[in-house]
C-alpha positions in Angstrom: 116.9 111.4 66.9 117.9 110.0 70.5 115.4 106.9 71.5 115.2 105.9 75.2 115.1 102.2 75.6 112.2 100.9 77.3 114.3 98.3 79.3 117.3 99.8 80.2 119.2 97.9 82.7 122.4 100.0 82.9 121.4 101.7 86.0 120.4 98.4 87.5 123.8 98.4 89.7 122.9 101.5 91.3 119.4 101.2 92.2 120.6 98.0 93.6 123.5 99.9 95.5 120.8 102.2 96.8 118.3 99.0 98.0 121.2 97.9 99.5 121.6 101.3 101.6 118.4 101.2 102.4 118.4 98.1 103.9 121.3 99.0 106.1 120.1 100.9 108.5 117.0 98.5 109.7 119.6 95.3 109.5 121.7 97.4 111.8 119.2 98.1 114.0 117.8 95.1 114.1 121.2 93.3 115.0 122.4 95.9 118.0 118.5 95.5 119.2 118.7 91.5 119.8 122.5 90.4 119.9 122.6 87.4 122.3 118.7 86.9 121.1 118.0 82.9 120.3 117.4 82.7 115.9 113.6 83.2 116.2 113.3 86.1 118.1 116.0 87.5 115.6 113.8 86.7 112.9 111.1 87.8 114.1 112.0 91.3 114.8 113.7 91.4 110.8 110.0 90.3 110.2 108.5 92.4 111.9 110.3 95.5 110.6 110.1 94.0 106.8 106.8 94.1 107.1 106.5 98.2 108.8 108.3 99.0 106.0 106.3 97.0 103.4 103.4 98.5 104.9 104.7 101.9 104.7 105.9 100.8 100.9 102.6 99.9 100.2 101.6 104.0 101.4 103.8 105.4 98.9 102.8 103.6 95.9 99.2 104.3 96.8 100.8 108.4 96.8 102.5 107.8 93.8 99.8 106.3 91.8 97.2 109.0 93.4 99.6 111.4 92.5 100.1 110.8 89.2 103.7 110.1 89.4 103.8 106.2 88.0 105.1 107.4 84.9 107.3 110.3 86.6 110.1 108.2 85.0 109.0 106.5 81.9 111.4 104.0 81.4 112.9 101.4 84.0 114.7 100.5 86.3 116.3 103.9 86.0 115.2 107.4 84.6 116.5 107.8 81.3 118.8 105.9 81.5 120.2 107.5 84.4 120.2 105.9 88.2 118.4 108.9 89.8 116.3 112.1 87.9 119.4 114.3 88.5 121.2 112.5 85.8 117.7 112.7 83.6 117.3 116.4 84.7 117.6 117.8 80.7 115.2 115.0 79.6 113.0 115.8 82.1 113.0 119.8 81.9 112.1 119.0 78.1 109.1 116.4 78.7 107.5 119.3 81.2 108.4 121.9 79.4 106.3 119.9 76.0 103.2 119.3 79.1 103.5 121.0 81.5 100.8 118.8 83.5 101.6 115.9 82.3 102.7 112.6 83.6 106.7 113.3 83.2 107.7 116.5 85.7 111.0 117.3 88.0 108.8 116.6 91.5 107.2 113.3 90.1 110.0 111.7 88.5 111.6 112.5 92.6 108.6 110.2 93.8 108.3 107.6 91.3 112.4 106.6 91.7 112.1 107.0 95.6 109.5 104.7 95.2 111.9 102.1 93.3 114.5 102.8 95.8 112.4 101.9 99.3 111.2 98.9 97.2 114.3 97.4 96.2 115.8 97.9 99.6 112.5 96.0 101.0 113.9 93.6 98.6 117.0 93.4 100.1 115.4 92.8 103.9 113.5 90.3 102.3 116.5 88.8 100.4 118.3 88.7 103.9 115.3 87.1 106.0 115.2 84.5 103.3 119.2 83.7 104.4 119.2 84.5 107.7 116.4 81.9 107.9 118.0 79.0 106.2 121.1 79.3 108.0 119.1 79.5 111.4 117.5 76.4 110.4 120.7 74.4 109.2 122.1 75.3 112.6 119.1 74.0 113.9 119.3 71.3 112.8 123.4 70.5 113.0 122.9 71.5 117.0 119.9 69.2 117.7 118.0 71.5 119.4 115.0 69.5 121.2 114.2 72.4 123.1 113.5 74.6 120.4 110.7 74.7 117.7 112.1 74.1 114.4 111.9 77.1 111.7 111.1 76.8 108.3 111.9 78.1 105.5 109.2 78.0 103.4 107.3 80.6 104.0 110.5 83.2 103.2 112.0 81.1 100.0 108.1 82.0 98.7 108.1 85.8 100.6 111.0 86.4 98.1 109.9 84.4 95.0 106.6 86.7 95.6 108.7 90.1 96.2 110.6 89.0 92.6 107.2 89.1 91.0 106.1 92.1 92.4 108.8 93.8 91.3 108.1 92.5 87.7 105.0 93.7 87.8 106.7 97.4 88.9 108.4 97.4 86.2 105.4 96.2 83.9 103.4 99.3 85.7 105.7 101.6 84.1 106.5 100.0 80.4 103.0 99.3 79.9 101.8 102.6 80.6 99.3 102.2 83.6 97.4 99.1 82.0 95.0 99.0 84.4 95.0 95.0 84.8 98.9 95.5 85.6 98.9 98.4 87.8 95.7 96.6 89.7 97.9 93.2 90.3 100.6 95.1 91.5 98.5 96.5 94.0 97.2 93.2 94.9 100.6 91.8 95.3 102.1 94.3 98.0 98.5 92.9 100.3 100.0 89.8 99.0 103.8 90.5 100.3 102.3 91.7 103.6 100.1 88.9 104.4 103.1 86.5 103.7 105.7 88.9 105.7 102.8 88.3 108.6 102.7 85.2 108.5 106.0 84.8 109.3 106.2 87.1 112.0 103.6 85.0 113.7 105.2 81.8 113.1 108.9 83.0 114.6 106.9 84.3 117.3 105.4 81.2 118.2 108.3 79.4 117.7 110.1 81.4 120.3 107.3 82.0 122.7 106.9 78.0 122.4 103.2 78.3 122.1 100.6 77.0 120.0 97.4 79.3 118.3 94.5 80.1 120.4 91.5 77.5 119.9 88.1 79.0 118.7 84.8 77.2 117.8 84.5 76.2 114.1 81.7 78.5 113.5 83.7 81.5 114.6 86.9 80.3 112.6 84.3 79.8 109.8 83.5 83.2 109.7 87.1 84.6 110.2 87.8 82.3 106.9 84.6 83.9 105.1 85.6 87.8 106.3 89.4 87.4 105.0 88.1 85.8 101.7 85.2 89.1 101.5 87.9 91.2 102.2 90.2 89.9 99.5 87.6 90.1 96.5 86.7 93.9 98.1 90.7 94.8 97.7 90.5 93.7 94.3 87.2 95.8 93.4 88.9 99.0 95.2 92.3 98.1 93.4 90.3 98.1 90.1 88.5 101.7 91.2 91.2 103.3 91.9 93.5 102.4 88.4 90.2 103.1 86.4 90.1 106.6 88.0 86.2 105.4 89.1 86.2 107.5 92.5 84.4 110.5 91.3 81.5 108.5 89.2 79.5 108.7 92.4 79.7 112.2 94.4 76.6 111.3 96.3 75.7 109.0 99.3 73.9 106.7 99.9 73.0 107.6 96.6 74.8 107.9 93.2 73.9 109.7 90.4 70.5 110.8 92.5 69.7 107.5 91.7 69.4 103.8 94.0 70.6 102.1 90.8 72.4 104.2 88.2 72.9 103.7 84.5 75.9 101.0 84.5 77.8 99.4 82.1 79.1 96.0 83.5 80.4 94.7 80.2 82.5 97.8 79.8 83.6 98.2 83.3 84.7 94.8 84.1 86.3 94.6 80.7 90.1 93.6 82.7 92.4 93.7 79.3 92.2 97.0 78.1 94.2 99.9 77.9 93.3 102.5 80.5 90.1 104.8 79.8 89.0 102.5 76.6 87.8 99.7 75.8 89.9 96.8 73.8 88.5 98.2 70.4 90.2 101.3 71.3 87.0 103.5 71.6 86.7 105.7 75.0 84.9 104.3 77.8 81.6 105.2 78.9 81.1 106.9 82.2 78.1 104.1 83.0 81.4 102.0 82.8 83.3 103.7 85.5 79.5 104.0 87.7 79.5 100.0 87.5 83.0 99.9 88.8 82.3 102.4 92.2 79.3 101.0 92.9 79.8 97.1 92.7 82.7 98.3 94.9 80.5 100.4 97.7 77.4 97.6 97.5 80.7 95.4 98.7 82.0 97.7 101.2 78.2 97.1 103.0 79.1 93.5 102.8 82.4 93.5 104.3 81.5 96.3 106.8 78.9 93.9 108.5 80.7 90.8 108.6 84.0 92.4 109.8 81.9 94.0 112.6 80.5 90.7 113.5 83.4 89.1 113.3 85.2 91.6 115.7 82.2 91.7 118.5 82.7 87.8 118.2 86.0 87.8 119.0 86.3 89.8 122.1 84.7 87.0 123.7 88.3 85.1 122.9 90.1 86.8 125.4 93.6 86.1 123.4 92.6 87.8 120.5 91.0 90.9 121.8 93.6 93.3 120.7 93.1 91.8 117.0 89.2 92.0 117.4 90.0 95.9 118.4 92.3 96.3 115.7 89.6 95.2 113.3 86.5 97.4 114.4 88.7 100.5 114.8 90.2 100.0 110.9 86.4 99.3 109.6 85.6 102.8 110.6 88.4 103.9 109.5 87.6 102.8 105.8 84.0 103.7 106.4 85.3 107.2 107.2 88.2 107.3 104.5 85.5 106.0 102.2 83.2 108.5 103.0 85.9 111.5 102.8 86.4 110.3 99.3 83.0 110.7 97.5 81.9 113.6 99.1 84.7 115.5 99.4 86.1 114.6 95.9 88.7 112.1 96.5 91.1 114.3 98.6 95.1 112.6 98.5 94.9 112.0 102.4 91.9 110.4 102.6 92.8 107.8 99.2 96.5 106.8 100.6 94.3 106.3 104.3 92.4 103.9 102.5 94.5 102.3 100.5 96.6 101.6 104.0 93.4 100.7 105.9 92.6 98.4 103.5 96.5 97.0 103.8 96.1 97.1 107.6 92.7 95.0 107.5 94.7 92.5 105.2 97.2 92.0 107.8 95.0 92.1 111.3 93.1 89.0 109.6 96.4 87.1 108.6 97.1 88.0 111.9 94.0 86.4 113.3 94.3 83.4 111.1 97.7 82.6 111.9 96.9 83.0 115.9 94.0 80.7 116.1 92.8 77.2 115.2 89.7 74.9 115.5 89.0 73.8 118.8 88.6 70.2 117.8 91.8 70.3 116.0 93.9 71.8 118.7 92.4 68.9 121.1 93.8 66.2 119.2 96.9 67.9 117.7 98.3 69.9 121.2 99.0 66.9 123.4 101.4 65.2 121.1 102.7 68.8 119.6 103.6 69.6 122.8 106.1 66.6 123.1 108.4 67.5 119.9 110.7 69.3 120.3 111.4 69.5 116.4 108.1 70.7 115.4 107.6 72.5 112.3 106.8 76.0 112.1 104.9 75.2 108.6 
């Protein structure tokens, strides 16, 4: 009887070969785009376009998860043992043929290594970044630039120790057959991979612009702080709806269940290490399980929606970060809308991956807003003798 091992690295080489062509064109682009360009605004375009295509990495998992197609190959880091499903196309034929609808089909196994393949060339930009960045800032530092702002490389050494982990927990994803703790911190660590990618951006932008974040008063920054944290605990809940399959336990709003307050089962729901659609004794889950999980998520998404719409009235009165306080109200309807679209029209694929990526895009507007302002009573003591090194940080 043939056995397919569960790690099998032989096609490792190729799906690197194929990052690797992945990454080609935007390095290419990139490089014709800012030849003659000082190191930072270099950097920051790579950044800039790691973190489009992150975002737009981020899209497809959410489709290939909603899709069903996470276990379209069921081993890793190739399919069968083979670096792309035409090599796997027998095995493949046979698993649909055996279920038809089930999780291992031609068309799935297509999305789930495309998938691997945008991923691992992501890896490779982010490989690249990491030592473009380092030699950028030994140069730096050999040439004695005064002029200049000096980079670090922090932030990218820990970008690609993160992107090393997330592609652990990829592979985790797929060996551990959708455990819904996994397959939830794998979601949480592409918002993770953005946020640190945007970061970045900012920080080569500054650098090369010479210019320091905006100033706001604490109370404002206060709140910024308190809407990036709400929004962090709400991507978790909505990560943990969407890998328990929790969508449909409310078809009804404002309601669920005709009810203000539905039979829930907390203890089951939030249960974290359990196989998917039981509990750790191995009995099915009840459906008052799956009702706790949606609606701790949508009593949230009330939270989040009011404070991210103060936030963003109170920052159009900082007249530098009106395009971010924009970019925030317009995203909040989004996921109100994208929210909606999913209970009441029963969880339709454009509507989920729209707010998966709106909840991405929220992520990344408020690292964005972080990263471009500071205290006002900390910029008044820190800008005057910033402004007079030449070698400052970028931290």
């Amino acid at each position: 009887m043939n056995t397919t091992s569960l790690y099998d690295l032989t096609p490792i080489a190729w799906l690197m070969a194929m990052g690797v062509l992945v990454a080609l064109g935007p390095l290419f682009w990139v490089w014709r785009r800012n030849a003659g360009s000082r190191s930072a605004r270099r950097l920051h375009a790579l950044t800039v376009l790691t973190l489009f295509l992150t975002f737009d990495l981020t899209l497809f998992g959410a489709f290939t998860r909603l899709t069903d197609s996470g276990l379209g190959c069921p081993d890793w880091p190739g399919c069968y043992g083979n670096a792309s499903p035409v090599g796997a196309r027998h095995e493949i034929a046979a698993a649909q043929a055996a279920q038809p609808t089930g999780p291992v089909t031609h068309g799935k196994a297509w999305v789930e290594m495309v998938h691997r393949y945008l991923a691992t060339g992501v890896g490779v930009l982010i490989l690249v970044l990491a030592i473009a960045t380092w030699v950028a800032r030994r140069r730096q530092r050999l040439a004695e630039h005064a002029h200049e702002r000096a980079l670090s490389a922090w932030w990218p050494a820990a970008t690609l120790a993160w992107v090393c982990l997330q592609g652990a927990f990829g592979a985790m994803t797929v060996t551990w057959r959708l455990y819904p703790a996994i397959v939830t911190l794998h979601l949480i660590g592409a918002v993770v991979l953005l946020a640190l990618l945007c970061i970045q951006a900012v920080r080569y932008q500054q650098a090369a612009a010479q210019r320091l974040p905006t100033p706001m008063p604490s109370a404002l920054r206060g709140l910024l702080i308190i809407a990036t944290a709400m929004l962090a605990v709400q991507i978790v809940l909505g990560g943990w709806v969407s890998t328990n399959y929790a969508v449909l336990a409310c078809t009804q709003f404002p309601t669920c269940q005709n009810s203000w307050w539905p039979p829930m089962n907390f203890a089951q729901g939030f249960e974290i290490w359990r196989s998917l659609g039981e509990t750790s004794g191995g009995t099915p889950i009840d459906f008052s399980a799956l009702t706790a999980i949606h609606y701790v998520h949508r009593l949230m998404a009330y939270a989040v929606f009011v404070v991210i719409g103060v936030l963003a009235w109170r920052l159009r009165r900082v007249a530098p970060l009106r395009t971010q306080a924009s970019w925030l109200a317009g995203l909040a309807l989004l996921q109100l809308a994208t929210g909606l679209g999913n209970v009441l029209l029963g969880w339709p694929l454009a509507a989920a991956v729209l707010h998966t990526g709106g909840a991405a895009a929220l992520a990344v507007v408020l690292t964005w807003t972080v990263c471009e302002s500071r205290r006002e009573h900390t910029a008044a003591t820190a800008s005057a003798p910033r402004a007079r090194r030449g070698d400052m940080e970028i931290a």
